[in-house]
N, C-alpha and C positions, 0 to 999 in steps of 0.2 A: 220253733215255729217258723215256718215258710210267710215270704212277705203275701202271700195272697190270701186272704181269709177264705177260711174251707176249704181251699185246697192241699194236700199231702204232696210233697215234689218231692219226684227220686230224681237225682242228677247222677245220669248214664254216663259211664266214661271207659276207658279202656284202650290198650294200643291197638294197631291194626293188626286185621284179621284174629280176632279176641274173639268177632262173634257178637259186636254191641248191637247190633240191626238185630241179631236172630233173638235176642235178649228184649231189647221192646219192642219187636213182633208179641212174642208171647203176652208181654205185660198188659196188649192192646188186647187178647186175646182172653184177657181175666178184667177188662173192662177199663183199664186204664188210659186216657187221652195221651197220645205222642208227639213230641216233637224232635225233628233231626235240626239240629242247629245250625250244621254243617250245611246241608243242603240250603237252609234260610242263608248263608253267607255267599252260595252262588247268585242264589236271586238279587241279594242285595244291592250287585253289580249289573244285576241285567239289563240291555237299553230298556230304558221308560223307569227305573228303580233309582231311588234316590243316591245311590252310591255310585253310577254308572260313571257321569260329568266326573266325579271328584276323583274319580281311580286315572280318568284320563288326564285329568288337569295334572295330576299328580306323575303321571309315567309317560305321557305323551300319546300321542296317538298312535303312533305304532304299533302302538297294541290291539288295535281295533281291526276283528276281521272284515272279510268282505261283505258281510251280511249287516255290517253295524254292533254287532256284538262283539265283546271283550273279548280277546281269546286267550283261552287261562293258561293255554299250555305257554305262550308268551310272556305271561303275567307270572307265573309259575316261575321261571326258568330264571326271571329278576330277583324273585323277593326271597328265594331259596337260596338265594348265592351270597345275599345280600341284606345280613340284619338287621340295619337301617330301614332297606326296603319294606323287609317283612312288618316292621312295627309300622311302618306308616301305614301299610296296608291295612294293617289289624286297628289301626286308630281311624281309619274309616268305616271298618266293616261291624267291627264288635259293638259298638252302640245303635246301630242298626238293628242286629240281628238281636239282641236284649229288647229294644223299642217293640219287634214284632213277636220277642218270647212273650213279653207281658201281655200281650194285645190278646193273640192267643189263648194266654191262660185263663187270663180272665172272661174271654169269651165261651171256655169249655164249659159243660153241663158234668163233666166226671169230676168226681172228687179227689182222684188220683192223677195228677199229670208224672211223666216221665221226658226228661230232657236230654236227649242222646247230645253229647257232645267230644270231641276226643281229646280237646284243652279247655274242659270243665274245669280243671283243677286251677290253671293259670287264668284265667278270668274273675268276675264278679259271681257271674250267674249260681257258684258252688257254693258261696256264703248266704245264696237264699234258699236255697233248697234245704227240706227237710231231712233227706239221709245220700249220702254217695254210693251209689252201687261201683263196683268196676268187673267185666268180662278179664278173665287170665286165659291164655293158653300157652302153653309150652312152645319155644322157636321152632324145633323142628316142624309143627303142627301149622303154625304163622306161614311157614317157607310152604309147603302143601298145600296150603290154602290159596296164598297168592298165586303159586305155576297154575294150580288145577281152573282156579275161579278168574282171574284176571290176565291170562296166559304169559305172565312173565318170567322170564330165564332164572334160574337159582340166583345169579350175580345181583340183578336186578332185586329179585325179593329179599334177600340179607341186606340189601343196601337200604331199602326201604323200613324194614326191621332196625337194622340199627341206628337210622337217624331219629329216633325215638328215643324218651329217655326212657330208662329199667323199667319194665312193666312193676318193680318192687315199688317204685314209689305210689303209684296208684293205687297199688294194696295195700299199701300202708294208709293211706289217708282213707278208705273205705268202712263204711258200715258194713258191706253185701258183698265177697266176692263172690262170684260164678265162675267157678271152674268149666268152663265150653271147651271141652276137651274129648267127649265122648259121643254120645250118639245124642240124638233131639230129646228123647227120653229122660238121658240123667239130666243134661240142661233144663228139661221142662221141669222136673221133680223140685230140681235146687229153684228157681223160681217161685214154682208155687207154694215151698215152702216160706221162702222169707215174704212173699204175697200175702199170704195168710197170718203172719206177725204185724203187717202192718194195717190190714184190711178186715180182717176176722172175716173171710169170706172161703168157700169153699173152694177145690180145686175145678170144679165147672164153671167155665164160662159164662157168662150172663147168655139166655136164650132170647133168640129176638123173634118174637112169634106174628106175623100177619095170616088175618083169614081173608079170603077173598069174598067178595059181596054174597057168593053162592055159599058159601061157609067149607064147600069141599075142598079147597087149595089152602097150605097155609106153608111161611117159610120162615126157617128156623135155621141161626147157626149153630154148622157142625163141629164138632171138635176132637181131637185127637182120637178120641176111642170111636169114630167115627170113620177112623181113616180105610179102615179092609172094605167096607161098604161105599165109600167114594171113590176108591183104586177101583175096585168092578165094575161100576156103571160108568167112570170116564171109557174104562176098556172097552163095556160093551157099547157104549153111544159114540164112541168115536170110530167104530168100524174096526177096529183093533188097530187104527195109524198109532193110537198112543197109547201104549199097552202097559201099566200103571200098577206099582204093587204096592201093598200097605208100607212098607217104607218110604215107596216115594213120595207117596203121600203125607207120612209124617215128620218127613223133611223138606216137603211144601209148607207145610205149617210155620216153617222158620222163616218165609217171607210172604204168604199171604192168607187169607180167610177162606173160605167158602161157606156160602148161601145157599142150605139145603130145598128145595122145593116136595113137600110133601104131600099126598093122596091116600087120606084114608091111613096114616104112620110110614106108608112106604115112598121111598125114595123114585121121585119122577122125573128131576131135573136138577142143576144146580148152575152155580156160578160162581167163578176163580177171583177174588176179587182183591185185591192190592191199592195202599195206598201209599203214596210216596210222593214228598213235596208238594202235597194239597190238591193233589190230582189225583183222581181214582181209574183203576184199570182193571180194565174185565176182560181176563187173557181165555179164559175157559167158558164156556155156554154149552150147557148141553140139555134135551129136553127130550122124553119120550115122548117118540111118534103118536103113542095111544090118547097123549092128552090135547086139549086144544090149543094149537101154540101162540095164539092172540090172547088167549087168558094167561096162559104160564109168561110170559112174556111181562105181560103187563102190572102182576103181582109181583113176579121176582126182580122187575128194575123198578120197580118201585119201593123195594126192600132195599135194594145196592142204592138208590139215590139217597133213601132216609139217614141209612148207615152212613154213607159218606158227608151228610152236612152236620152229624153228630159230629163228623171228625174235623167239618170246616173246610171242604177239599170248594177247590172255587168250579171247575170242571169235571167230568166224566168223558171217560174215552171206552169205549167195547171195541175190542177187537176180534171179526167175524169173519165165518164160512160165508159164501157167497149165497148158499142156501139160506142161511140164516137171515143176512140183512137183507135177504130178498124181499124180506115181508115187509115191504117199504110203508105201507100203507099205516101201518101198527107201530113203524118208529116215528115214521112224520107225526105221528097222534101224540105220541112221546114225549115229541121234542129232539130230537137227532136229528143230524143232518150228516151226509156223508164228506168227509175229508179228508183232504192231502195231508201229509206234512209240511206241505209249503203255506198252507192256507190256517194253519193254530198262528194264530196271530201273536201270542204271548210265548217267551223261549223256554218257561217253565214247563208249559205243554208239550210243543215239540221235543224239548228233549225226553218228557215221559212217552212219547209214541216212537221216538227214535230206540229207545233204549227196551221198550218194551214190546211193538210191534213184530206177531210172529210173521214170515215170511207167507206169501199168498192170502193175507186176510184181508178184509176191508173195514177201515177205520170210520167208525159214527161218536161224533162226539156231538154235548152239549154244556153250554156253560149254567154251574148253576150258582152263582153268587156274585153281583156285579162289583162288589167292592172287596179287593184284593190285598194280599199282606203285600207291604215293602212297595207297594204304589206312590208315587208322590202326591203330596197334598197339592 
């Protein structure tokens, strides 16, 4: 039994490019709470984070960009060359980022948390949890992954592969492997199979149903067998710029949701909606012209806010057609305000509008939770 009463922890691990992110995506997607621990260990250091001071006191300042932020590739370049470095680092950062796993967890309303980590095994955090899953995939598949997804040179990606140790050890200490080896499909299957041993839950989704005051609008997420019906209506609502086939849409599923908007059962509208590091992004909006877009609007980010404080996210970011956030009048009512990237005051943000901002859109964000993980008291 897991140190949190009522709750069931899967501790996520796996080498790189394995597929651990595509793996609780899904888990989040059978109703499970996530957390990336990994990404809690950037914050840990961010200025205003209680680890910032100590990293510097620790390395010097020279590490500090222009901006006042750490800069990791710096930071990086010391404690990877340099064992000492690295533990000292990790005896700053890892009670940190445990302080805000627990915080988290016991803040969560799911019964199921899952804890991505990719030195789960070498920490404390693996002796609480209730089962180890670990992602396997085959080196050659590793090296394709990294050129394809993170555009680095063969050299680069083998070097990166093997400063890891044997993905064997991780499957040996495992309840759960996941073979992420083949298409979203067989990943989704192996998941929701060991899901269902631990859960006694179907392989659908939890549905998340709002009606609108007129009773006509309600929204609902979609899910995998959903995916040929939201390839079509991105294709037809986006003028054909993004022309979308049931694939890609089921291999969208391996990093975000979508928020069906429905009229009478049929599909009127939706929204792309991603969480990551406690920020939510809404890279996709699309709304039939036939409906009224002050209502659809108003139902469906109100569904994307609910869902995101389910998950604890402290802001919302949409990123939008200029037709879109035209309707100024309907996000001010909101709560949105339009913003730079210079102007997210916090680096957790910025970097989710940096990293996820499509080109030509315009960014509306709002904050929704004023007390923060990894803030100092």
């Amino acid at each position: 039994m897991s140190k949190w009463p009522g709750k069931y922890v899967i501790g996520l691990t796996g080498n790189i490019a394995t597929g651990k992110s595509v793996v609780r995506k899904m888990l989040e997607h059978l109703g499970a709470y996530s957390i990336d621990a990994d990404a809690l260990s950037h914050r840990a250091i961010a200025k205003g984070a209680p680890g910032y001071q100590k990293v510097i006191t620790t390395f010097g300042k020279w590490i500090v960009a222009g901006d006042g932020e750490i800069d990791r590739s710096k930071l990086g370049r010391v404690v990877f060359s340099d064992p000492e470095a690295l533990l000292q680092l990790e005896a700053i950062v890892h009670p940190l980022v445990e302080q805000a796993v627990d915080l988290m967890i016991k803040r969560a309303g799911q019964r199921v948390v899952v804890i991505e980590a990719i030195k789960l095994l070498e920490g404390k955090t693996a002796k609480a949890c209730d089962t180890i899953w670990t992602t396997y995939a085959p080196e050659p598949i590793q090296k394709s992954r990294l050129v394809r997804k993170r555009n680095m040179n063969e050299q680069e990606a083998l070097q990166r592969i093997h400063a890891q140790p044997p993905q064997e050890i991780k499957t040996a200490a495992a309840n759960v492997v996941i073979q992420n080896t083949g298409s979203f499909e067989a990943t989704w299957k192996q998941v929701v199979a060991a899901w269902k041993v631990i859960s006694s839950v179907s392989d659908s989704p939890p549905v998340i149903m709002r009606k609108a005051t007129d009773g006509e609008l309600s929204v609902q997420r979609g899910r995998p067998r959903d995916s040929s019906n939201i390839a079509a209506f991105i294709t037809r609502f986006s003028n054909g710029t993004n022309p979308l086939t049931q694939e890609d849409i089921m291999a969208a599923f391996g990093e975000k949701a979508f928020l069906l908007l429905l009229s009478d059962k049929k599909l009127v509208g939706l929204a792309g909606w991603q969480v990551e590091n406690l920020v939510a992004r809404i890279i996709d909006l699309y709304i039939d012209s036939n409906i009224p877009v002050e209502r659809a609007l108003k139902i469906l980010v109100a569904e994307v806010e609910r869902a995101s404080q389910d998950l604890q996210c402290e802001a919302s970011l949409f990123f939008l057609s200029a037709q879109v956030a035209g309707q100024e009048s309907v996000w001010h009512e909101l709560g949105y305000s339009r913003r730079t990237l210079q102007t997210l005051g916090v680096q957790a943000w910025r970097d989710a509008a940096m990293e996820s901002q499509p080109p030509d859109t315009i960014l509306l964000f709002k904050q929704l939770r004023q007390d923060r993980i990894l803030r100092p008291i």
